[in-house]
N, C-alpha and C positions, 0 to 999 in steps of 0.2 A: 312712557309714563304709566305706572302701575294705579287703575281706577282700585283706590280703599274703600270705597263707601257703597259700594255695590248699588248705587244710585238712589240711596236714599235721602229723603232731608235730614240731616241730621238736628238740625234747629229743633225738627218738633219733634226726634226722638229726645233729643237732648233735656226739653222741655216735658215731655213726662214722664223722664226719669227723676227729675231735679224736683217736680210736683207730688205725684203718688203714680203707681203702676199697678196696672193689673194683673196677676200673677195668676198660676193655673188655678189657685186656690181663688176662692170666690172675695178675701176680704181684698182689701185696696189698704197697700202698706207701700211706703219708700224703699227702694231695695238700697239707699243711702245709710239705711239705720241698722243693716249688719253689719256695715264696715265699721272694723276700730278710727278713732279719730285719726291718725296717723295716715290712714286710707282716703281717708277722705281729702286730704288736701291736696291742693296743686292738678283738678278733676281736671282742669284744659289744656295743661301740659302733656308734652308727649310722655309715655310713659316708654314707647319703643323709640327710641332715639334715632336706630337705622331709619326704618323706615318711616317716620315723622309720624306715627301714632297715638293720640291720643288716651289716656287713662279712660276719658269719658265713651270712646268709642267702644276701647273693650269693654267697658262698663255694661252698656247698652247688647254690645255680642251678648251677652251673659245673661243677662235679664231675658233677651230674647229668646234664651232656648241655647246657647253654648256651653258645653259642662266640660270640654276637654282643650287641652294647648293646641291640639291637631283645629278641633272647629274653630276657634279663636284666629289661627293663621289663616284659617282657609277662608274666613268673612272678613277679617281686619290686615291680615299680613303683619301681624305682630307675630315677633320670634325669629320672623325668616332671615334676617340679618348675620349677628352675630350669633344672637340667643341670648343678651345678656339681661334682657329682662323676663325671661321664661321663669323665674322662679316667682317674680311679682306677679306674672299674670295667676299661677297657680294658687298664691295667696288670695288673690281675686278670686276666683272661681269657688277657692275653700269657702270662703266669707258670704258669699252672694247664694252659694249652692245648698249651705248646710240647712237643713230641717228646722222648723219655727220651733221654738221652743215656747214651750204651756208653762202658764207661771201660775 
């Protein structure tokens, strides 16, 4: 059996993602609120079907400090499969990663 969760609780990651996060930047924003609505749904489903991955776990890779499909595999084992969701995860990553915008 492949350990995914690198032995963390995922409950209270899961839980301050869902609430506010803190980001390297000092403010405390949702990292929910970059994703288009389309992203947002279905967050408990797997999103890597192979390997029963959760959308929410790469969520969390991502927030934590993952910017690439390579780190994403190497914390989650998303991808490793077939790869048929490597294009999702990289929209992930686009969306979560991209620079605050000043309004």
């Amino acid at each position: 059996m492949i350990p995914r969760n690198n032995g963390f609780d995922l409950t209270v990651i899961r839980q301050a993602v869902y609430t506010s996060h803190t980001l390297k930047t000092d403010a405390v924003i949702n990292p929910l609120d970059k994703l288009p609505p389309i992203l947002k749904k279905n967050l408990d489903r797997n999103l890597c079907v192979c390997n029963e991955v959760p959308k929410m776990d790469i969520i969390n890779a991502i927030v934590n400090g993952a910017t690439t499909v390579a780190e994403i595999k190497k914390q989650t084992y998303a991808t490793m499969g077939s790869g048929c969701c490597t294009q999702q995860v990289e929209r992930l990553i686009e969306c979560l990663c991209a620079p605050e915008r000043e309004e």
